[in-house]
Backbone as JSON Lines, residues from 0, in Angstrom:
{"i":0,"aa":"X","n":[-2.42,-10.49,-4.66],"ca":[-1.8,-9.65,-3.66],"c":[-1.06,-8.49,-4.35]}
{"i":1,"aa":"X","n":[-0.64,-9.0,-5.34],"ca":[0.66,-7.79,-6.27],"c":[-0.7,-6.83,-6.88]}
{"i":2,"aa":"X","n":[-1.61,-7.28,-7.21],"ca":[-2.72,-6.71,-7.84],"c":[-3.48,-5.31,-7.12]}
{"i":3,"aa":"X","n":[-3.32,-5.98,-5.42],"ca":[-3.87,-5.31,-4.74],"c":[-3.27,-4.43,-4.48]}
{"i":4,"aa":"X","n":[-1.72,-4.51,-4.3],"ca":[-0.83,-3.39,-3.35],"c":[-0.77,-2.49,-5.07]}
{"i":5,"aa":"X","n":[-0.96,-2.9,-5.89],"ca":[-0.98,-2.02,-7.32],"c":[-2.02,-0.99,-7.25]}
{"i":6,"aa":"X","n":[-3.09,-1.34,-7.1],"ca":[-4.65,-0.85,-6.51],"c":[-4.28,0.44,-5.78]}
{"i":7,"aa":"X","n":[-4.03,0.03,-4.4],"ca":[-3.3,0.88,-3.26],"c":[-2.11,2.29,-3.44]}
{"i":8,"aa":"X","n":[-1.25,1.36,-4.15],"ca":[-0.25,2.84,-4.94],"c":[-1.09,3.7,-5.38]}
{"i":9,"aa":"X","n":[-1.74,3.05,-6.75],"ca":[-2.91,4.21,-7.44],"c":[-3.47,5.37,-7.33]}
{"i":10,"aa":"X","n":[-4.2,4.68,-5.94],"ca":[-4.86,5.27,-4.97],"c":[-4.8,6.4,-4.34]}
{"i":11,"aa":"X","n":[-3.56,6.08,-3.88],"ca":[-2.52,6.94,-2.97],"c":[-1.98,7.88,-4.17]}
{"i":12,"aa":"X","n":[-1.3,7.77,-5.32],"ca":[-0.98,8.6,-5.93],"c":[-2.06,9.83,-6.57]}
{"i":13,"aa":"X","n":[-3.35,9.05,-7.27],"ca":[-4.53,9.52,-7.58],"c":[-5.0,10.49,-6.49]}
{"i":14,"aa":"X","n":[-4.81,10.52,-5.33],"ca":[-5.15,11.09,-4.27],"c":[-4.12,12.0,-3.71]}
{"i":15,"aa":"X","n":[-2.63,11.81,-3.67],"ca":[-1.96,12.63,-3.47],"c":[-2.01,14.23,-4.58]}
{"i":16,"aa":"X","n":[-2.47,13.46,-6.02],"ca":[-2.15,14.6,-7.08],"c":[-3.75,15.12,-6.91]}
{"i":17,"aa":"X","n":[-4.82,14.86,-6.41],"ca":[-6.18,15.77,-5.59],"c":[-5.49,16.62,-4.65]}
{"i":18,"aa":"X","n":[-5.0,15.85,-3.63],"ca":[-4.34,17.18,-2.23],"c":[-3.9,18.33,-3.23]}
{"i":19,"aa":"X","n":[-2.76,17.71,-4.11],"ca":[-1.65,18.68,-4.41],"c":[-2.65,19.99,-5.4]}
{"i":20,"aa":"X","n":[-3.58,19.31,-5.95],"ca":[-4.65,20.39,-7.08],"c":[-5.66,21.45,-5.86]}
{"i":21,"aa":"X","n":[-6.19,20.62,-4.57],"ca":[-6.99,21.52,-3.78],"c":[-5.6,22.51,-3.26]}
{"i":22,"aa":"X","n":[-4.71,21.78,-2.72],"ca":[-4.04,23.29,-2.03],"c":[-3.33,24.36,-3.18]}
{"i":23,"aa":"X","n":[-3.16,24.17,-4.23],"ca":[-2.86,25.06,-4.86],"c":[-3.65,25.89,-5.77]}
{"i":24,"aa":"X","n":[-4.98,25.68,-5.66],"ca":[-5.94,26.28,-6.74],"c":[-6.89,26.57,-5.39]}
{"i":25,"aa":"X","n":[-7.26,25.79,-4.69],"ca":[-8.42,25.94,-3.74],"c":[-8.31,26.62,-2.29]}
{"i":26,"aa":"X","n":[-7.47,26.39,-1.97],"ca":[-7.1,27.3,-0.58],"c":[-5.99,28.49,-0.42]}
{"i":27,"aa":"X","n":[-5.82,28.81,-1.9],"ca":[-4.96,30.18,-2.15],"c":[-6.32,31.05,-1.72]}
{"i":28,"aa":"X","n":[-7.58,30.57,-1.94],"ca":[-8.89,32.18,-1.67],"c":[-9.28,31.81,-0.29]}
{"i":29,"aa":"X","n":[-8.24,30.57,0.23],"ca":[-9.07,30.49,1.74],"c":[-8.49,31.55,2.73]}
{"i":30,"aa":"X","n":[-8.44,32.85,2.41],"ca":[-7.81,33.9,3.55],"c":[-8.14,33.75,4.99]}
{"i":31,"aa":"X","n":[-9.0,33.23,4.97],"ca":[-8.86,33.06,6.82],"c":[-8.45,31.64,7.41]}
{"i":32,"aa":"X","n":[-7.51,31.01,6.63],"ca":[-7.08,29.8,7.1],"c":[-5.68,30.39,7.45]}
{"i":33,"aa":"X","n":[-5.23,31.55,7.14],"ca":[-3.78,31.96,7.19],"c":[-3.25,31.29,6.15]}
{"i":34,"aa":"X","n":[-1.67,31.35,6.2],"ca":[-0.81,30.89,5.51],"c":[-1.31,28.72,5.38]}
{"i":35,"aa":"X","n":[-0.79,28.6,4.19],"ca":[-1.02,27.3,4.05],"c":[0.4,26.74,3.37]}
{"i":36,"aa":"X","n":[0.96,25.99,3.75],"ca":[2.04,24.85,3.85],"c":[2.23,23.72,3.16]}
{"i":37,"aa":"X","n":[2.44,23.52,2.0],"ca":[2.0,22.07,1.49],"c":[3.06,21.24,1.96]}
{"i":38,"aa":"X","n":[2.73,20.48,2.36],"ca":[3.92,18.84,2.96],"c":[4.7,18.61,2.26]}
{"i":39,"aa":"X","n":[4.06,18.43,0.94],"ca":[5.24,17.67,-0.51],"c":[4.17,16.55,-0.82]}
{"i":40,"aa":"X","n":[4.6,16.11,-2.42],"ca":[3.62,15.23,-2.81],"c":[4.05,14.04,-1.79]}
{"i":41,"aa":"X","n":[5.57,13.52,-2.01],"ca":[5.8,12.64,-1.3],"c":[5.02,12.21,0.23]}
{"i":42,"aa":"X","n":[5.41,13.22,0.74],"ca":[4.36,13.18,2.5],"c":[3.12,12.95,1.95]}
{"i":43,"aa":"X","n":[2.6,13.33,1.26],"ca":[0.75,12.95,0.92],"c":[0.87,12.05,-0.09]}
{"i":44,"aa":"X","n":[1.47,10.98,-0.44],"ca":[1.3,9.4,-1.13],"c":[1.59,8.84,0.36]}
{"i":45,"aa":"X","n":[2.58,9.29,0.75],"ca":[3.0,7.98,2.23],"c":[1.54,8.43,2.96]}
{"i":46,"aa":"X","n":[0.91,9.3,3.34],"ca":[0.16,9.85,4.01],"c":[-1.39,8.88,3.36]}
{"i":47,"aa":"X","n":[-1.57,9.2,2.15],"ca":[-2.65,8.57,1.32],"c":[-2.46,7.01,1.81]}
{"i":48,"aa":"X","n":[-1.18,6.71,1.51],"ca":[-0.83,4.57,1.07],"c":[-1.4,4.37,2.66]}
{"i":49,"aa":"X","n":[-1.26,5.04,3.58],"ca":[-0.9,4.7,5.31],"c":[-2.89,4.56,5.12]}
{"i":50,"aa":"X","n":[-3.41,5.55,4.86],"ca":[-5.19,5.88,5.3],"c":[-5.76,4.51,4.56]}
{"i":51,"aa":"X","n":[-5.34,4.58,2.95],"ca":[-5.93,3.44,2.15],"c":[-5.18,1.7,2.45]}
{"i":52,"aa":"X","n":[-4.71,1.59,4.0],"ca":[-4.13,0.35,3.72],"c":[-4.66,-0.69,4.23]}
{"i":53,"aa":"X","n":[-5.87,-0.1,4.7],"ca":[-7.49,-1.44,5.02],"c":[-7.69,-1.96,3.76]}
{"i":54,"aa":"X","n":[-7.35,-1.15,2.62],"ca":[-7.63,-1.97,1.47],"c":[-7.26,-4.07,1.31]}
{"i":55,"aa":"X","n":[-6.1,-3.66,2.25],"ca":[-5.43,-5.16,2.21],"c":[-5.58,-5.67,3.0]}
{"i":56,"aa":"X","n":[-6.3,-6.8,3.21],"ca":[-6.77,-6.97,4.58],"c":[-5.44,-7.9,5.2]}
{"i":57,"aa":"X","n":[-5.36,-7.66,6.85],"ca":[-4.56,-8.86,7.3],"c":[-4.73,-10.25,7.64]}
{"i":58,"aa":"X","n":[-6.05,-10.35,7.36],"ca":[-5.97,-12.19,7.33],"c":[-5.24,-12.79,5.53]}
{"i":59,"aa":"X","n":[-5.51,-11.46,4.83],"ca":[-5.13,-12.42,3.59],"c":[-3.46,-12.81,3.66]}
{"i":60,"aa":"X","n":[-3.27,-11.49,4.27],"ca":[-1.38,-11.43,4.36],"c":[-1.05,-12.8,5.21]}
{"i":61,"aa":"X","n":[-2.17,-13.02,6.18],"ca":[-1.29,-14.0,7.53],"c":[-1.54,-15.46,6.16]}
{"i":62,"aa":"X","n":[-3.15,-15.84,5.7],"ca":[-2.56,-16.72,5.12],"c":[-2.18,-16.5,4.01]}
{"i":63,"aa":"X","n":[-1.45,-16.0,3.27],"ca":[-0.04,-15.9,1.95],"c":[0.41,-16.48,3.0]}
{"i":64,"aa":"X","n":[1.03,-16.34,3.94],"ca":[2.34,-16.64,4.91],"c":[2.05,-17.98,5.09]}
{"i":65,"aa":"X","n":[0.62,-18.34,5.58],"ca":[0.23,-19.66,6.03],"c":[0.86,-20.98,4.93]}
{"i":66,"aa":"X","n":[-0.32,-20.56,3.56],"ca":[0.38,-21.33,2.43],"c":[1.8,-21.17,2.16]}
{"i":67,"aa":"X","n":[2.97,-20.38,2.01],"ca":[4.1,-20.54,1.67],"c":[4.81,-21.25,2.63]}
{"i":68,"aa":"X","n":[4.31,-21.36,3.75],"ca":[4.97,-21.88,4.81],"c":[5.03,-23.24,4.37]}
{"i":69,"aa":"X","n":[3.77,-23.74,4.26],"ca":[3.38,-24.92,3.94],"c":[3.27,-25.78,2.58]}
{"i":70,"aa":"X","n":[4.04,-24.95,1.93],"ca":[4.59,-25.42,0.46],"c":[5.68,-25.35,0.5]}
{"i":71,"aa":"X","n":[6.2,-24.74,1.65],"ca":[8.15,-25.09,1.46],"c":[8.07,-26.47,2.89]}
{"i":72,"aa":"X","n":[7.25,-26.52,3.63],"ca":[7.44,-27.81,4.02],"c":[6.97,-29.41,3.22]}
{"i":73,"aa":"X","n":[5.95,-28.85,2.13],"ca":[5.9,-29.71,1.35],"c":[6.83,-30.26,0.08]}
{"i":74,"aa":"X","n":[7.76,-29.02,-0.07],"ca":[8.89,-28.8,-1.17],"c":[10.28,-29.87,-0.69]}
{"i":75,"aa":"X","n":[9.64,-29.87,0.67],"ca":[11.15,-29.99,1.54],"c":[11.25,-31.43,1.82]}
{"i":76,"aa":"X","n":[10.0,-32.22,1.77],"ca":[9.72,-33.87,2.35],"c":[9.72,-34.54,0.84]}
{"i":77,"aa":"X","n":[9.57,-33.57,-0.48],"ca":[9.29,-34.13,-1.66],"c":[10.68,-34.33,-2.45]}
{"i":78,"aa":"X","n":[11.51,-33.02,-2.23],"ca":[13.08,-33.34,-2.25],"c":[13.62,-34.28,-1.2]}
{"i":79,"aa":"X","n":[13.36,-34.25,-0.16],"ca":[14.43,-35.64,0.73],"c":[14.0,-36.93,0.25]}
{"i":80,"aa":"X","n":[12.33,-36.98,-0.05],"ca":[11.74,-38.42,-0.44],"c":[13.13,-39.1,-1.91]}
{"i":81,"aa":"X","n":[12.99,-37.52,-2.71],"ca":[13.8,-38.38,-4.09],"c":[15.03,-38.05,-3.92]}
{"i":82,"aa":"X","n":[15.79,-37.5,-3.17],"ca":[17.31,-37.97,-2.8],"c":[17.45,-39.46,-2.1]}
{"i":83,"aa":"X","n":[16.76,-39.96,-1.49],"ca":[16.71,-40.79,-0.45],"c":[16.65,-41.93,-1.52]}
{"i":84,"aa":"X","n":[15.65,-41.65,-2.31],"ca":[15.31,-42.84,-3.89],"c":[16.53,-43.36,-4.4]}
């Protein structure tokens, strides 16, 4: 999971510093787009992380949740068993 959302940053950064290279080299000769505006890198990583975040799917997230759930109820009957001892 840490692997993946690592992946995802990347991504998003690798892709924010593309936006940031096309609007400043590539659409300075686009004269009939008018004036052009760059967001900020920041707005185009949040912008990138938001498009690339199918990368992670949500069944894997629900079960992470599933298993931890169910290893702290197993954590929890294995400590009372050996207090109880």
């Amino acid at each position: 999971m840490v692997f993946l959302f690592m992946i995802l940053l990347l991504l998003a950064l690798v892709s924010a510093i593309g936006a940031e290279v096309y609007t400043q080299f590539l659409l300075t000769e686009a004269h009939y787009l008018g004036t052009t505006k760059s967001l900020g890198f920041a707005w185009n990583v949040l912008t990138f992380f938001i498009l690339y975040n199918n990368l992670i799917p949500i069944s894997l997230q629900v079960t992470l949740e599933l298993v931890r759930f169910f290893q702290a109820i197993y954590i929890n009957q294995v400590g009372l068993r050996n207090v109880l001892l």
